[in-house]
N, C-alpha and C positions, 0 to 999 in steps of 0.2 A: 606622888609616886616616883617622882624624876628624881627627888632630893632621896628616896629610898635604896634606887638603884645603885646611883653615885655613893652611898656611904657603903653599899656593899660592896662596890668595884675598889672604894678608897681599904675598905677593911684587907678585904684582898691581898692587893698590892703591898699592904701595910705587912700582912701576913707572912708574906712570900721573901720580902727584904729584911724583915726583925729575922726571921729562921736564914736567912742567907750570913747575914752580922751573925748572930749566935757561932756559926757553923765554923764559920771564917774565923773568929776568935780561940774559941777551942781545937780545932784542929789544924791550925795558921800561925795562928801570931801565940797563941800562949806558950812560955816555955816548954821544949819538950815534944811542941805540936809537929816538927818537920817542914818549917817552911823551907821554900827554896830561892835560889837566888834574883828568883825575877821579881820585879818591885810588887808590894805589897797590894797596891792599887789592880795593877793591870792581874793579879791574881784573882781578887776581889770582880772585878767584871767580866772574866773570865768565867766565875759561876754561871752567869745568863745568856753565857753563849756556845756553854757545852766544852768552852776548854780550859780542862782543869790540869793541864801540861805536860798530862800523858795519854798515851792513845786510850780510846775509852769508846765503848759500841751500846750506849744506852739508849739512839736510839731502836736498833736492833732491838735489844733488852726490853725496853719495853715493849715492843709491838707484840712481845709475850704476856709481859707482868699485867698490863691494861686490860685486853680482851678477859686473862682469867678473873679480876678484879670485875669489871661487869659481867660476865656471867654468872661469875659468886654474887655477885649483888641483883643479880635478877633469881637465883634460886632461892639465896634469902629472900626476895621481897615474892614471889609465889607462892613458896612452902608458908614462909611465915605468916603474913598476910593473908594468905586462906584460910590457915588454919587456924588466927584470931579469930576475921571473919565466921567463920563456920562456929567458935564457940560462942562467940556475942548473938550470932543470929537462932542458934540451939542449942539454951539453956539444957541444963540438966544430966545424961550421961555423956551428952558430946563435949560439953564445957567440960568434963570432967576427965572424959580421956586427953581432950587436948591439953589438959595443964598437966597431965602424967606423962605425955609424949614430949612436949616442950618443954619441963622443967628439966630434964636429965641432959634431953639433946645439947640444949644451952651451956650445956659444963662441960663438954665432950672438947678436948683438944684438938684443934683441926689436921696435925700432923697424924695423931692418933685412928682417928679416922680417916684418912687418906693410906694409911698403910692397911685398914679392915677391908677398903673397898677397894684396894685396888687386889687382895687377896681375894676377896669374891669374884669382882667383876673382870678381872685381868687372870690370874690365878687359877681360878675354876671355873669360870663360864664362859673364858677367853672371848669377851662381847669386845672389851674395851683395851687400850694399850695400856703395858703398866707404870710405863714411864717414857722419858724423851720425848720431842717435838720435832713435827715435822716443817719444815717454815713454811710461811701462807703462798709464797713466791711458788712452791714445786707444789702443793696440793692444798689449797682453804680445806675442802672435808677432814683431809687427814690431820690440818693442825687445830680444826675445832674437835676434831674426835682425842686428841691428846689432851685436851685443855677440858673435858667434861668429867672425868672423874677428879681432876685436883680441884672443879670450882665445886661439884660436890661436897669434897672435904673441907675446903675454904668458906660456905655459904650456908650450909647447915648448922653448922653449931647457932649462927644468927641468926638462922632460920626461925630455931628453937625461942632468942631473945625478942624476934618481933613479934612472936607467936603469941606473949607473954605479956609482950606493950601493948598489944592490939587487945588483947582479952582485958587487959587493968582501965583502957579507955571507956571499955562497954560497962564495965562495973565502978563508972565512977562520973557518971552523967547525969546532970544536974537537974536537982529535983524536982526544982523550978519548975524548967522545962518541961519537968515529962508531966508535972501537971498540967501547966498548960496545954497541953498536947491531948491528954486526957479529957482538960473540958472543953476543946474542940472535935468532942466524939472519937478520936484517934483509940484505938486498943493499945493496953496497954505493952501486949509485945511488938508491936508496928511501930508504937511512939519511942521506947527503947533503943528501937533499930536504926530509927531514924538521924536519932541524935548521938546513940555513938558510932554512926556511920561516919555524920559529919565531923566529929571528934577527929578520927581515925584520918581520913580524909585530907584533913588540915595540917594535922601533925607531923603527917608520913612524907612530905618532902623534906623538911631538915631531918628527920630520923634517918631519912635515906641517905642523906648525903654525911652524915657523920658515920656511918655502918660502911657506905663507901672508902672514907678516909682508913677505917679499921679495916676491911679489909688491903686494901694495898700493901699496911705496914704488915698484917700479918702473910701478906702473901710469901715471904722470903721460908719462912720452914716449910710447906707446902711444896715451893717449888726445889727444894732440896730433897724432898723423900721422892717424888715423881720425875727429878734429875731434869727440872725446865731451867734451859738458858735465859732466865727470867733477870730484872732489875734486881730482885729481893736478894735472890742466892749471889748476882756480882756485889751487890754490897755485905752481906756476912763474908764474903771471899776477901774481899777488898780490907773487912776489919780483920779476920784472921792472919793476913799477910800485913799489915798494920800499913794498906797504900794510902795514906792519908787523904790524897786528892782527890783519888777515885772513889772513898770510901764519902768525901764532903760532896761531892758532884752528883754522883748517884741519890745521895738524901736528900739535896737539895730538888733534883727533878722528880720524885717521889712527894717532898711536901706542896710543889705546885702543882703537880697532876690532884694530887688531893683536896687544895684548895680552890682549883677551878670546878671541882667536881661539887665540890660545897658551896659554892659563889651561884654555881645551876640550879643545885635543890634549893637556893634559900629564894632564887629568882622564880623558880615555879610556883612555890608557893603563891605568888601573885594570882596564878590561875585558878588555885584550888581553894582559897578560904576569900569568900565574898564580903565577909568580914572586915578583913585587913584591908583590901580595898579602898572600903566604903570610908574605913579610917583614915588612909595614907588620902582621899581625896579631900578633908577636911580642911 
């Protein structure tokens, strides 16, 4: 289990320094990239310590882009997740509306939806703001009430694709098993439940942390239609103004926030599958 840890930490790291190199070359050192006069090195470690030579406020930035990325990622993993849930456990017309309701939502642009809902929900039922932020320093309520319609629009469309991973797990458990489960008096929709529970179960910490990853990167058009001083919208800003530094500084803290995020779900998983355990203690 220890040598499991460490190759995740080593992955990690591995992860975080190949995307730092990539980033550094193409927007640094390759012809055309705009480096600057300071030596090439102290540019290079300059990425891991936030200075990339011009003034730059990510962390600000993010104490936006983050919170909306988990809350998208906890509406995804609700909506979705229950609503797999709910078809695996009620075959028939509930499995059925749920693959009608999840297979559209899943195609749904998150931008696109973020401008529906915030025309209902801001627009005509005036529940919600329809855009900007409040910082957490002058009011938390008012800055997680800014940040609930864009992680709507950011979490649902995934909502839709776990909805969808979750129902394919139920419908794809192993036959074996349910035999056996069968001639240990088990019904056969108990026995069902059972095993693509634990399926679901097992799976749903890296699915998590990869959906995490996606959203992050997707969070930059999101936070441009809802006008949040997010990480995502200073880096499209950053490429449209062609700031190189600021444009490599911002993606590089965006691919570590993303990678720690995944270094967590792949370490959960230790919790959740008894399985992998019992193997890593071999």
């Amino acid at each position: 289990m220890r040598d499991y840890v460490l190759t995740r930490l080593a992955l990690a790291a591995a992860t975080v320094l190949g995307a730092a190199a990539l980033l550094f070359l193409v927007l640094d050192i390759l012809p055309g990239a705009g480096g600057t006069e300071r030596p090439a090195w102290a540019r290079f470690l300059g990425l891991f310590i936030g200075d990339t030579g011009t003034p730059n406020t990510f962390g600000d930035r993010l104490a936006v882009t983050l919170p909306l990325a988990l809350l998208a990622l906890l509406v995804a993993a609700l909506v979705g997740v229950g609503l797999g849930l709910a078809a695996g456990r009620y075959r028939g017309l509930v499995d059925r509306l749920v693959r009608i309701a999840a297979a559209p939502l899943a195609l749904v642009p998150p931008f696109w939806l973020g401008m529906l809902l915030a025309l209902l929900f801001a627009g005509l039922l005036k529940w919600l703001p329809a855009g900007g932020f409040v910082p957490w320093g002058d009011s938390p309520p008012a800055a997680l009430a800014s940040l609930l319609l864009p992680a709507a629009a950011l979490g649902l469309p995934y909502a839709g694709q776990l909805a969808l991973r979750v129902r394919r797990a139920f419908a794809a458990i192993d036959a074996r098993e349910l035999s056996r489960l069968r001639a240990d008096g088990v019904a056969v929709e108990q026995a069902a439940w059972r095993l693509g529970l634990a399926d679901v179960l097992t799976d749903l910490p890296q699915t998590l942390g990869r959906t995490f990853a996606a959203l992050l990167i997707g969070s930059a058009l999101v936070e441009s239609v809802f006008y949040l001083p997010g990480l995502g919208r200073q880096i499209l800003a950053a490429a449209e103004q062609h700031d190189l530094t600021l444009l490599r500084g911002g993606l590089l803290v965006l691919i570590l926030v993303a990678t720690i995020g995944a270094l967590l779900m792949a370490l959960l998983r230790l919790l959740t599958d008894p399985a992998m355990r019992r193997e890593l203690q071999r």
